[in-house]
C-alpha positions as CSV (number, residue, x, y, z in Angstrom):
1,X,114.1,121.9,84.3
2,X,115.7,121.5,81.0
3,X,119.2,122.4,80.4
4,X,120.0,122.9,76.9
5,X,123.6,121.7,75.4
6,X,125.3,122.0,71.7
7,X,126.0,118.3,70.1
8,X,129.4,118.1,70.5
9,X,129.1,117.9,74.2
10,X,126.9,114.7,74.4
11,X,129.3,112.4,74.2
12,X,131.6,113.5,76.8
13,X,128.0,114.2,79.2
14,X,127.4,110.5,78.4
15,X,130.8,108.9,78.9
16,X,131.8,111.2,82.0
17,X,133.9,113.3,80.7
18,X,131.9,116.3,81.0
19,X,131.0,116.8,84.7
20,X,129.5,120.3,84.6
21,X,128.6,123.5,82.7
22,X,129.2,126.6,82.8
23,X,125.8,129.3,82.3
24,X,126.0,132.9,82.5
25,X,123.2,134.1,85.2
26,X,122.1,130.7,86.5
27,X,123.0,130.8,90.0
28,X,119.0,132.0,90.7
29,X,117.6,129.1,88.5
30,X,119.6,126.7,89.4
31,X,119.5,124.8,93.1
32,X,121.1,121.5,94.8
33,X,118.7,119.1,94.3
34,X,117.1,120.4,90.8
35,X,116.6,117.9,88.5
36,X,118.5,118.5,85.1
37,X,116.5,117.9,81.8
38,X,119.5,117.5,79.7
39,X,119.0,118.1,75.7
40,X,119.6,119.3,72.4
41,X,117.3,121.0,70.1
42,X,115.5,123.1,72.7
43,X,113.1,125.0,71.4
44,X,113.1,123.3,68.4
45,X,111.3,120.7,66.3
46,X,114.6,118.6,66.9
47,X,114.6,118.8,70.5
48,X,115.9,115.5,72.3
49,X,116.4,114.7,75.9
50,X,119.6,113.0,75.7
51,X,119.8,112.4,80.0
52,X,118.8,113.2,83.3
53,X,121.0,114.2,86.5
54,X,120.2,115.8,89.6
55,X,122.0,119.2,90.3
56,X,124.4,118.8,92.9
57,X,125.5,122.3,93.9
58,X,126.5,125.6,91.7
59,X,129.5,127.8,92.3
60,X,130.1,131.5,90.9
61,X,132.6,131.5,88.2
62,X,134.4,134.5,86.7
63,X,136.5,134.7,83.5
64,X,139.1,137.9,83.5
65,X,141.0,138.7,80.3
66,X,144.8,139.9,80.4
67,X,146.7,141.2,78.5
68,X,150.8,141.3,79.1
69,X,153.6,142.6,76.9
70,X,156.2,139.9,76.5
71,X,159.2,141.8,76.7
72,X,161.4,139.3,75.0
73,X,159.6,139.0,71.9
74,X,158.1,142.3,72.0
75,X,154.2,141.1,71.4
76,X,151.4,141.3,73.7
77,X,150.0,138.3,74.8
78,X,146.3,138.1,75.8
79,X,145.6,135.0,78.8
80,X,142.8,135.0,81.3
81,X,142.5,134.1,85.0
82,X,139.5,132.2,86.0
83,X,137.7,132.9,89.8
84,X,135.2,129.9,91.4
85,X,133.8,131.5,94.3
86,X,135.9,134.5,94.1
87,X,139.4,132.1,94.5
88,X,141.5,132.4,91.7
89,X,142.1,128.8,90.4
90,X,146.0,127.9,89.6
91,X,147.0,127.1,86.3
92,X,146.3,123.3,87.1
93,X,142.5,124.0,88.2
94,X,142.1,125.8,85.2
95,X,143.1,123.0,83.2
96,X,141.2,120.7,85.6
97,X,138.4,123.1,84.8
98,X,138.3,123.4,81.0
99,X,138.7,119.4,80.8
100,X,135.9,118.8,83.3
101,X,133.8,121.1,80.7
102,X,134.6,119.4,77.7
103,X,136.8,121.4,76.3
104,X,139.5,119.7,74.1
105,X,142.0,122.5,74.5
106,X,143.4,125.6,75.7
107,X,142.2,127.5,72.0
108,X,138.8,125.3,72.5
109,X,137.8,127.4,75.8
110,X,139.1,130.5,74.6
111,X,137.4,131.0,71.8
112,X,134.1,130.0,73.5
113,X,135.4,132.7,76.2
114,X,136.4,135.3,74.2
115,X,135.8,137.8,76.8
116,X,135.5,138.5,80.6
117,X,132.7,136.4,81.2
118,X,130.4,135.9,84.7
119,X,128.0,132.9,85.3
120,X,127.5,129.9,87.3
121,X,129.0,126.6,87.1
122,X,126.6,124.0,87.5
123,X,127.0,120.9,88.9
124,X,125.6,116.9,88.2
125,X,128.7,115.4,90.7
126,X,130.2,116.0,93.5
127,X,133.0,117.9,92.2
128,X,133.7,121.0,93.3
129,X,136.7,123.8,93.0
């Protein structure tokens, strides 16, 4: 099944850095065992298959959105929580997480996670949180 990714993540796919996705409803499509079209372009006369992987296992994921009042500064602070299979991942994992995703930083992740988001991580190793 093809899998369909933005450019800037096909370096990191193809040196290792990016070890999974995250896909909102894809815990139905998506199976151990699956093999993984990865491209650009889908849909598109620009589509290109940039790689092939075999998926090893999804987990549920969940994104929640905070917001705290910082009492020594007096602003509110917005900052998110993220679940894999309904555990709440330490500050670490999420790191772990966000990096294993591609994500550059912090501001990266949020801004493609603006909001409380639910969906499936999906997985081409053996890595798993």
């Amino acid at each position: 099944m093809v899998l369909s990714f933005r450019p800037q993540f096909v370096p990191k796919i193809l040196d290792g850095t990016k070890i999974h996705t995250i896909r909102e409803n894809a815990g139905i499509r998506w199976k151990k065992g699956n093999l993984i079209n990865m491209a650009t372009g889908v849909r598109t006369p620009y589509y290109n298959e940039f790689s092939k992987r075999v998926c090893c296992g999804t987990q549920k994921l969940f994104i929640k959105w905070n917001t705290h009042f910082d009492f020594n500064t007096g602003e509110k602070i917005k900052d998110f929580e993220i679940y894999v299979d309904n555990k709440q991942l330490s500050r670490a994992g999420r790191i772990e997480l966000m990096n294993n995703d591609g994500f550059d930083s912090y501001t990266d992740f949020k801004n493609f996670f603006p909001e409380n988001f639910t969906g499936t991580i999906i997985h081409w190793t053996n890595k798993m949180y």
